[in-house]
N, C-alpha and C positions, 0 to 999 in steps of 0.2 A: 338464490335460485335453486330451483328442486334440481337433484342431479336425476337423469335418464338412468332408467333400469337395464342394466346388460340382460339381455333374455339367454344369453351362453350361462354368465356366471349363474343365475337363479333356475335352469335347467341344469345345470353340474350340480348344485346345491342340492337340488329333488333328490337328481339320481344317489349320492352321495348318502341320501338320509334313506330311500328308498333299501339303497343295499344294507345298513344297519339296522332298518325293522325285522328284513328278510333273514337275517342271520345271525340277530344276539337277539338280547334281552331287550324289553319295553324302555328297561332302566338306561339303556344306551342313548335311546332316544333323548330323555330326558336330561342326562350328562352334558349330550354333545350340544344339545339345539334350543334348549329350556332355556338359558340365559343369552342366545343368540335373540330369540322372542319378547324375553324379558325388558332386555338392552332396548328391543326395534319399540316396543310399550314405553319404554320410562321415554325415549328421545321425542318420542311423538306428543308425549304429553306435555316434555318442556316446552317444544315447540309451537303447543296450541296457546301458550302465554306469551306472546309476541308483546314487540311493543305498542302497536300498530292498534290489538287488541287490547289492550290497556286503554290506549285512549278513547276506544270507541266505549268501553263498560262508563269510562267517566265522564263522558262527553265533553270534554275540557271545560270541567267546572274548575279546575285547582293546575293550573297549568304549571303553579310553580315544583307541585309534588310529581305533575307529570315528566317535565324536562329534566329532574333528581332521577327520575327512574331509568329516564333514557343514559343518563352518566352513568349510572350502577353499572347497565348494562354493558357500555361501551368499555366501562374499566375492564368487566368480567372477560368479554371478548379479547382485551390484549394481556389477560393474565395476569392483572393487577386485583386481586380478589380481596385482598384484604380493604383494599383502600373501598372496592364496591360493595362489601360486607359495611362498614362503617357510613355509608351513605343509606344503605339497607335500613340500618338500623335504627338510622337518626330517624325515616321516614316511620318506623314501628313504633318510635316514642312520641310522634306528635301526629299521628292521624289515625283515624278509626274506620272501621269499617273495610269496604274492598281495599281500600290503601293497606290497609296493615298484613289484611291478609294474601296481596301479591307477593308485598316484599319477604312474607314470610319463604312467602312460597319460592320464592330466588333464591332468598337465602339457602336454604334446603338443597337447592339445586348446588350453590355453590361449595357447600357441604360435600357433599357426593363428589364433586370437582378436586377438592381439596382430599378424597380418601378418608372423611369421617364422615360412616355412613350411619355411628349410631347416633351421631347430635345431628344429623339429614332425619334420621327416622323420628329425632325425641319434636324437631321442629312440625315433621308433617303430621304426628299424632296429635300435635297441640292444635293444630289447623282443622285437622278431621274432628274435633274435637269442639273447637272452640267458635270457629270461623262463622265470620257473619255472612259473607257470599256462598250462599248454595251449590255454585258455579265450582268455585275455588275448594270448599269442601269436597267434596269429588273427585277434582283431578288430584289431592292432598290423599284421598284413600287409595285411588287407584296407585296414585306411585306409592306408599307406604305397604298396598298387597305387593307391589312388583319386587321391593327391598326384600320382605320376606319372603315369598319367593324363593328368591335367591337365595335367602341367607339358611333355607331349611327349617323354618318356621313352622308349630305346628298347623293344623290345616285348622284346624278350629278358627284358631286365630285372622286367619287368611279372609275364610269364608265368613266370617263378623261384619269385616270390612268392604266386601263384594255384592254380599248376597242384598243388601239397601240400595246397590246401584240398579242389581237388572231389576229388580221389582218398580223399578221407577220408570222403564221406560224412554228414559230421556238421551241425549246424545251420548252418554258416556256408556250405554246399554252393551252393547258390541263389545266392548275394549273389555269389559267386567269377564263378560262371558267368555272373551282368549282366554284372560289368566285364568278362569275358572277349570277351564280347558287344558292346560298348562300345569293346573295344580295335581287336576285328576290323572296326568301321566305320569308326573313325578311319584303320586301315592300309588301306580299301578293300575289305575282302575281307566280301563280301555272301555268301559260302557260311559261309563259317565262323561268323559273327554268327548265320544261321538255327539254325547245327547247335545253338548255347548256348541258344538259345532255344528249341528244341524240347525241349531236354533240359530247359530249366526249366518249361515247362508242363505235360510228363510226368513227373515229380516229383511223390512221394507226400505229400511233406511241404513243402509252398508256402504260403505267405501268399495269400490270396485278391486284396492287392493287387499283387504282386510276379505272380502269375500273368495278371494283369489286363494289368500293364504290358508283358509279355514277347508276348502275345497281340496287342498292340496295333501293338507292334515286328514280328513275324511279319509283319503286313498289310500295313504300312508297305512292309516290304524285298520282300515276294513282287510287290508295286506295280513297286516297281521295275525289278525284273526281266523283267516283261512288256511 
């Protein structure tokens, strides 16, 4: 169940980042709040891999590989990862297609779980890479920009993996253009962060919170600037 937003705690939070525009460096911004955004990116995107969403992509043609995924998952949840990496796996060597490239995409996640974020990154590269779902390619780039990201990754790089989403237009348009947004504050560059951000609030097809958040970013950087 979605947890309710505290509108205190996410009003302290503004003000909090408001006072650090007003009074350091851009680079503060990007310290203190860049992987706060990063994090709220990569959870959303595990989260748009349900299970629920799984079965609806394979329309219960293969129920057997479906109810395997549901245990993966179920181990994952009580912290049994190994055992749900090894169920991951078995499904990688004997189905093709969106099967393979879910479980990749778990795996990856439980990667990340486990604190090996570079066999997380070598999995979602092979995915962005290789994957035969268009769907699953996608959210494998979006989180593999979010790793680096974080990890201080040159922007080259970054922007490789980004710049094929928003030219597509498609659901994952929005989220490309945060990081993108997010890239341009950490490199310093406060004109470029605005331009993704005005592209995301003018956007017909936005989440009311993702519009929220970009809006919020707007105020922040136009702060600065004055």
């Amino acid at each position: 169940m979605k947890k309710e937003k505290n509108p205190l705690a996410h009003d302290a939070l503004l003000q909090e980042i408001a006072d650090d525009v007003k009074n350091d460096e851009l680079k503060s911004l990007w310290d203190k709040y860049g992987l706060f955004i990063v994090i709220f990116v990569a959870l959303a995107l595990t989260a748009a891999v349900s299970f629920e969403t799984f079965k609806n992509w394979i329309n219960h043609r293969n129920q057997e590989t479906s109810n395997a995924y549901a245990v993966a998952i179920s181990l994952q949840n009580q912290g049994r990862l190994d055992e749900s990496l090894n169920i991951l796996q078995n499904i990688i060597e004997r189905t093709s297609g969106i099967y393979r490239d879910i479980a990749k995409l778990q795996i990856a996640n439980i990667y990340f779980e486990q604190n090996k974020p570079e066999e997380a990154a070598a999995i979602l590269a092979e995915l962005n890479e290789d994957g035969k779902n268009q769907q699953m390619k996608e959210i494998a780039a979006l989180k593999l920009a979010a790793y680096k990201l974080d990890s201080k990754a040159p922007t080259d790089e970054i922007k490789a993996l980004l710049t094929p989403l928003i030219n597509s237009q498609d659901a994952n348009y929005n989220i490309a253009r945060e990081l993108l947004a997010m890239l341009a504050i950490r490199d310093g560059n406060i004109d470029e962060a605005k331009q993704q951000y005005e592209k995301i609030v003018g956007s017909p097809n936005i989440s009311d919170g993702l519009k929220a958040r970009a809006q919020d970013m707007l105020s922040l950087l136009n702060e600065k600037i004055q």
